[in-house]
C-alpha positions in Angstrom: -22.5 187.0 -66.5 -26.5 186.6 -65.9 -28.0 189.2 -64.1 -28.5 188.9 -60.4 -32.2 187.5 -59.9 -34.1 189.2 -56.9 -35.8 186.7 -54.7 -39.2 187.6 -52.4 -39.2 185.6 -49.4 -42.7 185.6 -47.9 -42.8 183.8 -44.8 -38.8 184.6 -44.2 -39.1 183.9 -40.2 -41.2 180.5 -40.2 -38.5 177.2 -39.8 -38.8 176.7 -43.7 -38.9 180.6 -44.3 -35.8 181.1 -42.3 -33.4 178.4 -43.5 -34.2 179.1 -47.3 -33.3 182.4 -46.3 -30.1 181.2 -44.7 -29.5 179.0 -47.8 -29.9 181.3 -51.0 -27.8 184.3 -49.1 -24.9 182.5 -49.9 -25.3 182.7 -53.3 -26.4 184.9 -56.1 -29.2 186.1 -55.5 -30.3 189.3 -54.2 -33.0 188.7 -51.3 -36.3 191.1 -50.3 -37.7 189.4 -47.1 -40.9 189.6 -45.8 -42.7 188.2 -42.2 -45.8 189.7 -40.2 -43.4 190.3 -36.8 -40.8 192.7 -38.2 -38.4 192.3 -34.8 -38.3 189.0 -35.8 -37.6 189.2 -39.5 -35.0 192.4 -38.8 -33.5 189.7 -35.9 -33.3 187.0 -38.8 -31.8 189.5 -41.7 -28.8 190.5 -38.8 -28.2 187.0 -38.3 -27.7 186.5 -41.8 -25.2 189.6 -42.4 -23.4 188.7 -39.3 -22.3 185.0 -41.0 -22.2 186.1 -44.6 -20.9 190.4 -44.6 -21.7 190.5 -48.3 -25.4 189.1 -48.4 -27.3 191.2 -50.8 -30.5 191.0 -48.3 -33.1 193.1 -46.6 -36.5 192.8 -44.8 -39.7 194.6 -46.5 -42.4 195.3 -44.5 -44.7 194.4 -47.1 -45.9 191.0 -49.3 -47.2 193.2 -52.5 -44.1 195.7 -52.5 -41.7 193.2 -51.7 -43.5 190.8 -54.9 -43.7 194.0 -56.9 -40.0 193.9 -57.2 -38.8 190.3 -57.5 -38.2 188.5 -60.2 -39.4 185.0 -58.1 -41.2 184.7 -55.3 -41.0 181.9 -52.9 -44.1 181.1 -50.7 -42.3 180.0 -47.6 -46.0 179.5 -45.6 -48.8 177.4 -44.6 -51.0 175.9 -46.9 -53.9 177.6 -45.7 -51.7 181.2 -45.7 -50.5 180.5 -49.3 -54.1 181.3 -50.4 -54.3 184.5 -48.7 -51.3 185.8 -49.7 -52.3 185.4 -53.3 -55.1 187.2 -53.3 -52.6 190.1 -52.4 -50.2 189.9 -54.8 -51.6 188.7 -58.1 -51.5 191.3 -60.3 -48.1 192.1 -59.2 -46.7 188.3 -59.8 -48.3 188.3 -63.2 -45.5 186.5 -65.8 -43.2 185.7 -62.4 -42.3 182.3 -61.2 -43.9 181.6 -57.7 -43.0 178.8 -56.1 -44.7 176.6 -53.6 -43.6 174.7 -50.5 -46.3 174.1 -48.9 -47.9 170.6 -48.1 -51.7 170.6 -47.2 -51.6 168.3 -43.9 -54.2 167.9 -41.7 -53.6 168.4 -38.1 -53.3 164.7 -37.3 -50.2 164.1 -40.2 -52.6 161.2 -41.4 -54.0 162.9 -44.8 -54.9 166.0 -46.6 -56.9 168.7 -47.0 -56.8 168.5 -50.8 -59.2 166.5 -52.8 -57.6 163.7 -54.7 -57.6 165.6 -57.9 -55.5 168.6 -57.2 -53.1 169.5 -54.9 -51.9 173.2 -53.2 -49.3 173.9 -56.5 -52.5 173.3 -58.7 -54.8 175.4 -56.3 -52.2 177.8 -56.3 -51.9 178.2 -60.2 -55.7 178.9 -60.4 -55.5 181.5 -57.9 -52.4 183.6 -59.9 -53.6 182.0 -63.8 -51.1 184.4 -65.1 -47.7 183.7 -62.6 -45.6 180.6 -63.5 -46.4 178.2 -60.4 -43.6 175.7 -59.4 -43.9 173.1 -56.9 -40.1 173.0 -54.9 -38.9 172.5 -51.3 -41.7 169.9 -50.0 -40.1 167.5 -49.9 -37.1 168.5 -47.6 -37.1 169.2 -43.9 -36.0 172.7 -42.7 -32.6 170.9 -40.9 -32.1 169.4 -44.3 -30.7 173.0 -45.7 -27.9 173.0 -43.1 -27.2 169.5 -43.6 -28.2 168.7 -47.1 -25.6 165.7 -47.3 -27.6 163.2 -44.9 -25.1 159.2 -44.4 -23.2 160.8 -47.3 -26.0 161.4 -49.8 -26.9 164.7 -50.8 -30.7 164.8 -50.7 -32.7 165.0 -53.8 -35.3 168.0 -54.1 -38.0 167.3 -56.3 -39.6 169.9 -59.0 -43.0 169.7 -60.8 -44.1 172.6 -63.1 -45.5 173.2 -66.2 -42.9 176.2 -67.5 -39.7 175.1 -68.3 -38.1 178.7 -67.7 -39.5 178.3 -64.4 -38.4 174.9 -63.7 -34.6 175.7 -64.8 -35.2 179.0 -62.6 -36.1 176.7 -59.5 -33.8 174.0 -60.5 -31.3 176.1 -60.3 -32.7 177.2 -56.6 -32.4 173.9 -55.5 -28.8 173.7 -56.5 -28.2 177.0 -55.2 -29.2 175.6 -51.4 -27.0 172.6 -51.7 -29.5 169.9 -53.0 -29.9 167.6 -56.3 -32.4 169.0 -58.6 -35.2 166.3 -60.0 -37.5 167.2 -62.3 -40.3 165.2 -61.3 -42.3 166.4 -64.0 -46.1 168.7 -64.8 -47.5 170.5 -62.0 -50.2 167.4 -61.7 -47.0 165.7 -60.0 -47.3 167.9 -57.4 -49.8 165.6 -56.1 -47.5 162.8 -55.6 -44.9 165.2 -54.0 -47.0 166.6 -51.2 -47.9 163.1 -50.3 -44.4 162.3 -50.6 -44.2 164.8 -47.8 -47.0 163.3 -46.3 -45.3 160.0 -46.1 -42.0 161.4 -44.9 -43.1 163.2 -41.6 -45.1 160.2 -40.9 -42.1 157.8 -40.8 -40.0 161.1 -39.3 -42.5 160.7 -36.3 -42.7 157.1 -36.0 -39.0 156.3 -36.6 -37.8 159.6 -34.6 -35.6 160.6 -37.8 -35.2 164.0 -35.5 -36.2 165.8 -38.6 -33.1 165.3 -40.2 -34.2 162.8 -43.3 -34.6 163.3 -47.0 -35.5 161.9 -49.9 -32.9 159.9 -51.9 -33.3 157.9 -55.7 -30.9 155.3 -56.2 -29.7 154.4 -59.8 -27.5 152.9 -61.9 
């Protein structure tokens, strides 16, 4: 049997934070979560245990300790608070798989913040040269994870990276919250993810998709 794989949550509150959360506690994975409001994040971690008794979860009240200790750590936060919070922890997440949902919108949902030439999982890597970053999650909405069958199609999550230990570890993530895995391929990809993102809260907005909507390939 493989060994139970501890998972830090940073960001565990936020609306992507929270239903990853929700997600990986029903499966096997033990979970260490972390959020600045601690009523919040103890509210969230009662929640949990109240649906699912035998979630192997708690709330940390700290990024580095909580790092320290996993095995992956998923950056459930803002673009702009991915950067700060891996200035904290990156000697601790040394040889670990981080992964990173984040998209780097401007306010106005109309372009980024990136340059052409890089993107937040590449900005990310430089910051922590020694973790093993993965791009995962950007592309779905936060409803998605309770309803990751959208008009009878399961949504597809896509994965860049450039570790493939890491990319089976957040493949098997993916599966784990009730998506199809794609490998989408190096962490250069990354770029066409996040404006994959880009392009999907656009048409969310315009089309009123409620944020319910996900990305689907089709193929013979």
């Amino acid at each position: 049997m493989k060994t139970k794989q501890t998972i830090a949550v940073i960001g565990a509150t936020g609306n992507m934070g929270s239903a990853i959360s929700r997600a990986l506690s029903n499966a096997n994975y033990r979970l260490l979560l972390f959020a600045k409001d601690q009523a919040k994040l103890q509210t969230l971690v009662e929640e949990i245990r109240k649906s699912n008794a035998v979630a192997n979860i708690e709330s940390v009240d700290c990024s580095v300790n909580a790092s320290w200790e996993a095995d992956i750590i998923l950056l459930a936060v803002p673009y702009q608070a991915e950067k700060e919070i891996a200035e904290k922890i990156r000697e601790v997440a040394n040889q670990k798989v981080v992964v990173s949902i984040s998209n780097p919108l401007n306010t106005s949902f109309n372009g980024m913040l990136t340059e052409p030439d890089t993107s937040a999982a590449e900005e990310l890597q430089k910051q922590l040269p020694h973790s093993k970053v993965v791009k995962a999650f950007n592309t779905t909405f936060a409803a998605d994870f309770s309803t990751p069958v959208i008009d009878g199609k399961q949504v597809d999550s896509f994965i860049a990276g450039n570790h493939e230990e890491a990319l089976q570890t957040a493949s098997e993530l993916v599966v784990a919250a009730g998506f199809y895995p794609i490998l989408a391929g190096d962490l250069s990809v990354s770029r066409t993810l996040e404006n994959m993102a880009l392009l999907l809260i656009q048409e969310t907005i315009k089309s009123n998709y409620d944020w319910l909507a996900g990305w689907k390939v089709l193929h013979h």
